[in-house]
C-alpha positions, 0 to 999 in steps of 0.5 A, a space after each residue: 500500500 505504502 509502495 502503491 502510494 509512493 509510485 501514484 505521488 510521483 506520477 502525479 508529480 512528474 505529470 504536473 512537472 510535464 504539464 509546465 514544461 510543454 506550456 513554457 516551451 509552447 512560446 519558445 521565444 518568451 522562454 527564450 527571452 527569460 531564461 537567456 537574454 535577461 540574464 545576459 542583459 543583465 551580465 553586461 550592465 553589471 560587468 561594465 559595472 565591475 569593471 569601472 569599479 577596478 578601473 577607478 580604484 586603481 587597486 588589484 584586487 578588493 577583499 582579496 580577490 582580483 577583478 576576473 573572480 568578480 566578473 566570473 561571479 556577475 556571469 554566474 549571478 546572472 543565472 543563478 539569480 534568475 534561475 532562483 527567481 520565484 515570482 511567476 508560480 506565486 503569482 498564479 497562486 494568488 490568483 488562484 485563491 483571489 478569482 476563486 478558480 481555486 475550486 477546479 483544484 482543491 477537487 483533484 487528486 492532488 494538493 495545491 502545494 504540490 499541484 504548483 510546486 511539481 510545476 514549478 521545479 519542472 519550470 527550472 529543471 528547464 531553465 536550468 537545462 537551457 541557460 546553464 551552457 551559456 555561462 559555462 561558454 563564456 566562463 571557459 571562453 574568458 578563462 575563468 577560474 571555475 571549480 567545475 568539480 563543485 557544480 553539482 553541488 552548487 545546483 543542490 544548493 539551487 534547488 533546496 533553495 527553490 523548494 525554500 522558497 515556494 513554500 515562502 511563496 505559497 505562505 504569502 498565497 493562502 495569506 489571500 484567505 484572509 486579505 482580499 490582496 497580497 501583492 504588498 507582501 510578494 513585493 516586499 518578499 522578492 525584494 528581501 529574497 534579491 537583498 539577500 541571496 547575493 543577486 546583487 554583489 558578493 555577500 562577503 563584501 558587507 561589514 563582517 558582523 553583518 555578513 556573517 548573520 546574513 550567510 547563517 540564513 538559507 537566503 544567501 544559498 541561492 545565489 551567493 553560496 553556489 557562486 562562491 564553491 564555483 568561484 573560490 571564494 569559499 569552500 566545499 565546508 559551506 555545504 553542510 551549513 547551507 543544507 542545514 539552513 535550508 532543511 530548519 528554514 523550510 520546515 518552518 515555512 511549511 508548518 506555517 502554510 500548513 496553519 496557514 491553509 487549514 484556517 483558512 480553508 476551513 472558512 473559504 466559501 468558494 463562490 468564485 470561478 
């Protein structure tokens, strides 16, 4: 009985995931556009950034590291900061539960955790697929020192950080049982996530007291701590810290969406779509 449950949760599953990956690659120029030429757009404007920063200080390196590590971490922050990006699925959620079209879900075989999270790890398992080359092309092209030995563990990294934060994302759509519009809070938590994560610069670059409360949050396996094991800037021991942040972080996100669901559905009314 367990074994039969087990093998129908992983069908579901992987049909779900399937389901979103023929929907994104029905507009092949959108998912174009998403996965690749936003993050190489970014790169530029950031790498240009970089590089003014070196040319005008006049020194070699800063914290130690010399202007190709920083330009190997915007290629790559490109990418995994996208990659890491969130706000798509969350949006649809809250939809969902505002519009009332909810209903044609809650009445499946499935949950609406898991209807929308095996979507969205399909969603990135295929950006994932599709970007990644691009980043590695231009790392090797501009003789980046990567540790490509550590890739895998940097994208376990990644993907314990999307199931982080969707759970954080499907908190902030059942709060839409209880206020009638929670866009404030999507924006709000997507700016924390961007501050955060180490999309915008190295984390390691903040004042030590600061950045050491910072790297002991699961935010920063998102996109800083993956960069840093490809990039040097730290070691394979962060791996443990970052899976164990991950692990409490998420388990509490989801005991709430859990509370967060139970009360609310227990007075939703269901007179939408």
């Amino acid at each position: 009985m367990i074994a039969f449950r087990f093998s129908s949760l992983i069908r579901r599953n992987l049909a779900t995931a399937r389901l979103a990956i023929l929907s994104q690659l029905e507009y092949r120029l959108n998912f174009f556009v998403d996965a690749c030429l936003q993050p190489l757009l970014l790169i530029a404007v950031e790498g240009v950034l970089w590089w003014s920063i070196f040319s005008s200080s006049g020194s070699a390196t800063i914290k130690g590291f010399p202007r190709d590590a920083y330009l190997a971490y915007v290629v790559w922050a490109g990418f995994f900061g996208r990659l890491s990006a969130n706000w798509m699925y969350e949006s649809k959620m809250c939809r969902e539960i505002e519009l009332g079209t909810i209903n044609a879900i809650i009445t499946r075989p499935i949950s609406f955790y898991e209807y929308y999270f095996s979507q969205f790890m399909g969603y990135k398992a295929l950006c994932t697929a599709a970007s990644l080359i691009i980043p590695i092309i231009i790392s090797v092209g501009a003789g980046f020192s990567i540790r490509w030995f550590y890739l895998p563990a940097a994208l376990a990294l990644l993907f314990g950080y999307l199931a982080f934060t969707y759970t954080l994302s499907y908190c902030v759509a059942v709060c839409g049982f209880f206020t009638t519009r929670v866009s404030s809070f999507t924006a709000v938590k997507n700016f924390t996530l961007w501050l955060l994560c180490g999309d915008l610069f190295p984390l390691d670059l903040l004042p030590y007291p600061l950045a050491r409360i910072i790297l002991a949050l699961p935010f920063c396996c998102g996109v800083y701590l993956p960069i840093s094991l490809l990039t040097g800037r730290q070691s394979l021991e962060v791996v443990p810290q970052g899976c164990l942040s991950l692990a409490i972080g998420t388990l509490l996100a989801g005991y709430l969406g859990r509370v967060l669901w139970r009360r609310g559905i227990s007075t939703y009314a269901g007179t939408g779509a």
